[in-house]
Rosetta silent file (secondary structure, phi, psi, omega in degrees, C-alpha in Angstrom):
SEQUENCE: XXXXXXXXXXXXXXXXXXXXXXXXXXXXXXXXXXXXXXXXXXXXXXXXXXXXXXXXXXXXXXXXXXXXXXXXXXXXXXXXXXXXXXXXXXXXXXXXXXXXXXXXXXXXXXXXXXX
SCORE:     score description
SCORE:     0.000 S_00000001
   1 L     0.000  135.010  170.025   -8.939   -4.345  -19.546 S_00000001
   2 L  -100.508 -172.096 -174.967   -9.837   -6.248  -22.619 S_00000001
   3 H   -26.847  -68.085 -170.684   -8.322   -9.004  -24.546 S_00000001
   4 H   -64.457  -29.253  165.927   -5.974   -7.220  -26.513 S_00000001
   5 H   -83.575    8.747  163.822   -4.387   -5.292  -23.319 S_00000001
   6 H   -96.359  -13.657  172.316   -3.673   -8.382  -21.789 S_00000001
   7 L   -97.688  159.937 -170.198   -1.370   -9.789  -24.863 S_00000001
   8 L  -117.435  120.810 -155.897    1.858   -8.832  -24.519 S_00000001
   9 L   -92.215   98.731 -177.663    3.824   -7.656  -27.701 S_00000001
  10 L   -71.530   -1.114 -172.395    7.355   -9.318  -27.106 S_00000001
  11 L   -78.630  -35.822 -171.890    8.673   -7.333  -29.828 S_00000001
  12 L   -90.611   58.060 -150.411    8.134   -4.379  -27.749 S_00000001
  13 L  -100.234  124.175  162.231    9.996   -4.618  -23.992 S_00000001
  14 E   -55.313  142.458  167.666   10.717   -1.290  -22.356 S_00000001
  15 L   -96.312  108.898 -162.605   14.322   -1.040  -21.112 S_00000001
  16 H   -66.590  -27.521  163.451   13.705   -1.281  -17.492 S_00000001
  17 H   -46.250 -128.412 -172.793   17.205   -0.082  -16.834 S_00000001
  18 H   -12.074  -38.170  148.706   15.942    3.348  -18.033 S_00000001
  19 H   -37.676  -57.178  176.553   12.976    3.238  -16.736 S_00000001
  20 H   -70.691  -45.336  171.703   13.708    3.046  -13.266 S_00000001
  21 L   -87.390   26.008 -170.749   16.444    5.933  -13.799 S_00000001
  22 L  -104.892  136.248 -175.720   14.147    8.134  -15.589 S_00000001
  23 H   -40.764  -24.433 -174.152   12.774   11.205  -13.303 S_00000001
  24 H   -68.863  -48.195 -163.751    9.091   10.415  -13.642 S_00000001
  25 H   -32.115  -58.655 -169.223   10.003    6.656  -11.769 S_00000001
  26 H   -50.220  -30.665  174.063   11.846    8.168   -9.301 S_00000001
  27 H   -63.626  -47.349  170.683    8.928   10.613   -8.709 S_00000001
  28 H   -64.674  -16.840 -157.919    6.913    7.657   -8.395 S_00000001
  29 H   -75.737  -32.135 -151.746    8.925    5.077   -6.436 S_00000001
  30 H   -58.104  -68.533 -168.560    8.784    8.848   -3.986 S_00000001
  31 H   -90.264   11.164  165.711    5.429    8.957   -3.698 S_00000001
  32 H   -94.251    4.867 -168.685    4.186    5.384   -3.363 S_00000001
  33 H  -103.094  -44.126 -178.722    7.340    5.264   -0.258 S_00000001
  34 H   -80.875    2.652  167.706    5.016    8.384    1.300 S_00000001
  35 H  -116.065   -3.223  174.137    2.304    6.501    1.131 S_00000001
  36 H   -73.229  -60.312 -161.613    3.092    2.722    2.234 S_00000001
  37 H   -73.842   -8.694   75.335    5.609    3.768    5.046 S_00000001
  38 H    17.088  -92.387 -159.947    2.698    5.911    7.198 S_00000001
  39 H   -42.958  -46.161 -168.807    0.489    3.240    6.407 S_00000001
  40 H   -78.999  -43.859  172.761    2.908    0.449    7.476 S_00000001
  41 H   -65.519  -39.176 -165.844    4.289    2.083   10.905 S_00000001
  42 H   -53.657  -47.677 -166.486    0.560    2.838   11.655 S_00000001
  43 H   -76.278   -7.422  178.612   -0.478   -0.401   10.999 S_00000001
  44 H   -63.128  -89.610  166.676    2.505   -1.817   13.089 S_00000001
  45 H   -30.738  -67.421 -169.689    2.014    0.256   15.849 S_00000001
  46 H   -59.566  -54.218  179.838   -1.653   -0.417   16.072 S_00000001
  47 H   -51.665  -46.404 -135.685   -1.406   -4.024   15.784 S_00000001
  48 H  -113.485  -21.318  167.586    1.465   -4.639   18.160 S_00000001
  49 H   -50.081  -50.190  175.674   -0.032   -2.470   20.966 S_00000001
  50 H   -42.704  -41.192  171.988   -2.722   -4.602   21.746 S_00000001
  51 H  -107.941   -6.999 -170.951   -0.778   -7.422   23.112 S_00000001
  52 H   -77.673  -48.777  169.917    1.971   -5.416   24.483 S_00000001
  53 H   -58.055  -51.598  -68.656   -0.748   -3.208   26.518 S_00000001
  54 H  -170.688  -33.323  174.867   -2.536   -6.153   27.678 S_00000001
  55 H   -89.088  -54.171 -174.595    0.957   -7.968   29.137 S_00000001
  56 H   -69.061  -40.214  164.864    2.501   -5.179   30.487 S_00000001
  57 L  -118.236 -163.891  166.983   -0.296   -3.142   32.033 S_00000001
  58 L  -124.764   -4.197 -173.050   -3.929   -3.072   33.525 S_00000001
  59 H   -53.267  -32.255  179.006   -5.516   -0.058   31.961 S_00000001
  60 H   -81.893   -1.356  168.359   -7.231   -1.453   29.111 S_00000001
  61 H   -90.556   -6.686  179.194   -8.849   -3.653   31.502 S_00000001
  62 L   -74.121  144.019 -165.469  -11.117   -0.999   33.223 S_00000001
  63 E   -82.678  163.461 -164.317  -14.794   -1.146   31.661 S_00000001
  64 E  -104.238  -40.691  178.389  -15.406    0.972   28.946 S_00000001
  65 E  -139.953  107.868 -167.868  -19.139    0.578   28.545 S_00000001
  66 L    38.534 -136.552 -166.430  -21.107   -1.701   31.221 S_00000001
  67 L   -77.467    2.419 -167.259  -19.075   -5.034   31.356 S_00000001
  68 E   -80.955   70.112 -176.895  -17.645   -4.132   27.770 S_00000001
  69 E   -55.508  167.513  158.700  -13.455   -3.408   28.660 S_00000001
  70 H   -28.737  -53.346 -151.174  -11.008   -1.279   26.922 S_00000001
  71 H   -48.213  -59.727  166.258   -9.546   -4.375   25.720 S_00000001
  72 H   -38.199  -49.739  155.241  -12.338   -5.410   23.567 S_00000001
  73 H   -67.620  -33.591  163.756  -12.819   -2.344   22.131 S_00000001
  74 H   -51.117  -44.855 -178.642   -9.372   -1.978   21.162 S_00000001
  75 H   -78.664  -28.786  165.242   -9.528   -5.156   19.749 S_00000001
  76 H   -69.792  -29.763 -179.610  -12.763   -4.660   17.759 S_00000001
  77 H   -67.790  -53.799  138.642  -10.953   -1.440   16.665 S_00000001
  78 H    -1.623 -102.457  178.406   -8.476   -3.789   15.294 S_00000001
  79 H   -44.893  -44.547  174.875  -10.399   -5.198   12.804 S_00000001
  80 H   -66.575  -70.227 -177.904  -12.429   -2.228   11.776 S_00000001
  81 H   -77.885   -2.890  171.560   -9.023   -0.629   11.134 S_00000001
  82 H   -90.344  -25.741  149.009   -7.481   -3.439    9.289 S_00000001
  83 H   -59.828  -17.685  167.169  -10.336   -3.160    6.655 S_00000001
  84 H   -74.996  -63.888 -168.430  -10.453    0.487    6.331 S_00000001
  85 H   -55.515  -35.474 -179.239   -6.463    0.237    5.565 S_00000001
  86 H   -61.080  -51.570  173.680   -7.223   -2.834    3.094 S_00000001
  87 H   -70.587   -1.274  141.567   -9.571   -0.348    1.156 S_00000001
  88 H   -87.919  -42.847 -174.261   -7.186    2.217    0.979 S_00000001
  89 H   -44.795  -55.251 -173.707   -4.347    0.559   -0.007 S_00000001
  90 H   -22.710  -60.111 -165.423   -6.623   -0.916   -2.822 S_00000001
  91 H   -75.493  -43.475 -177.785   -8.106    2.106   -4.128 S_00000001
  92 H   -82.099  -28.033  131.201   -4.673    3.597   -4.033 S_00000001
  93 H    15.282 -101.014  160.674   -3.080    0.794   -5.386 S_00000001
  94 H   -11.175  -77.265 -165.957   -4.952    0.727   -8.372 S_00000001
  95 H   -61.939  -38.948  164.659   -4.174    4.448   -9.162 S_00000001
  96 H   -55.075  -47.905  158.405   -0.385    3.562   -8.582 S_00000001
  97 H   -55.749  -20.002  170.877   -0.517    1.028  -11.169 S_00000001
  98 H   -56.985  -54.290 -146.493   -1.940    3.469  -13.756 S_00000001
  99 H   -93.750  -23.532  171.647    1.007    5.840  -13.303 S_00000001
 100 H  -101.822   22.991  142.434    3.614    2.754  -13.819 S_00000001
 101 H   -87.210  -74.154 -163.111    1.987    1.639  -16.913 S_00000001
 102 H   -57.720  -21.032  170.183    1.961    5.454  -18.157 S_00000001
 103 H   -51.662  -68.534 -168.089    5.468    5.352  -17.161 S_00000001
 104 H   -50.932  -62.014  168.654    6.335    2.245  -19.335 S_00000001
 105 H   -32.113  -33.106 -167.374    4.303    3.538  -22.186 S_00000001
 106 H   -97.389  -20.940  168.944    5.795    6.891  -22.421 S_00000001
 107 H   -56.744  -46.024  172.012    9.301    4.898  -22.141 S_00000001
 108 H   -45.726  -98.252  110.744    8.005    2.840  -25.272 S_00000001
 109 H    73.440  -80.318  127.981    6.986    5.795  -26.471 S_00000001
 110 L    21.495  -62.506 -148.677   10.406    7.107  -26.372 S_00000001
 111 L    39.127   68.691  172.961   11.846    4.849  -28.002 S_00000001
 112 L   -85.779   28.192 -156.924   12.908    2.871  -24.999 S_00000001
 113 E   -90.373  122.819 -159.037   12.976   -0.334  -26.432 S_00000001
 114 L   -93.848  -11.551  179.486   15.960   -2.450  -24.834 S_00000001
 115 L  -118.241    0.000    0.000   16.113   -5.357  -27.295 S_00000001
């Protein structure tokens, strides 16, 4: 972004009240809810296993590789998957804000202007 997309023209405010009840939002609010709520039980689930297995049972304690247990790897797995999920969200992220900028704009656009 340069300068000039970074000032904000107060003359010009979208009326967010429309926005949000105009069919594209709602398409969007749709499809950023299929993709956080996946992503959020998964990451739930994965996370919360770890100590739950590890109280509750012994399985993850059998070695997985020489002296190297389940546990560890699970737990290295951990990590490995919380950075893979940070670089998705990101990259999708990103592409979600594009489409709720083209939203406001085409509200603008419109003539959505609430003041």
């Amino acid at each position: 972004m340069n300068g000039e997309q970074l000032k904000q023209d107060f003359s010009k405010k979208p009326d967010y009240v429309k926005v949000e009840q105009s069919e594209e939002f709602q398409g969007y609010m749709a499809k950023r809810k299929k993709f956080i709520l996946p992503y959020t039980i998964f990451f739930l689930v994965f996370y919360f296993l770890l100590p739950i297995c590890t109280s509750y049972t012994t399985f993850l304690n059998k070695p997985a590789i020489g002296d190297i247990s389940w546990v560890w790897l699970f737990a290295f797995a951990q990590f490995a998957m919380t950075f893979i999920l940070c670089i998705v969200y990101v990259k999708k992220a990103g592409e979600l804000d594009k489409q709720a900028d083209e939203i406001i704009e085409n509200q603008l656009e419109q003539g959505g202007n609430g003041r």
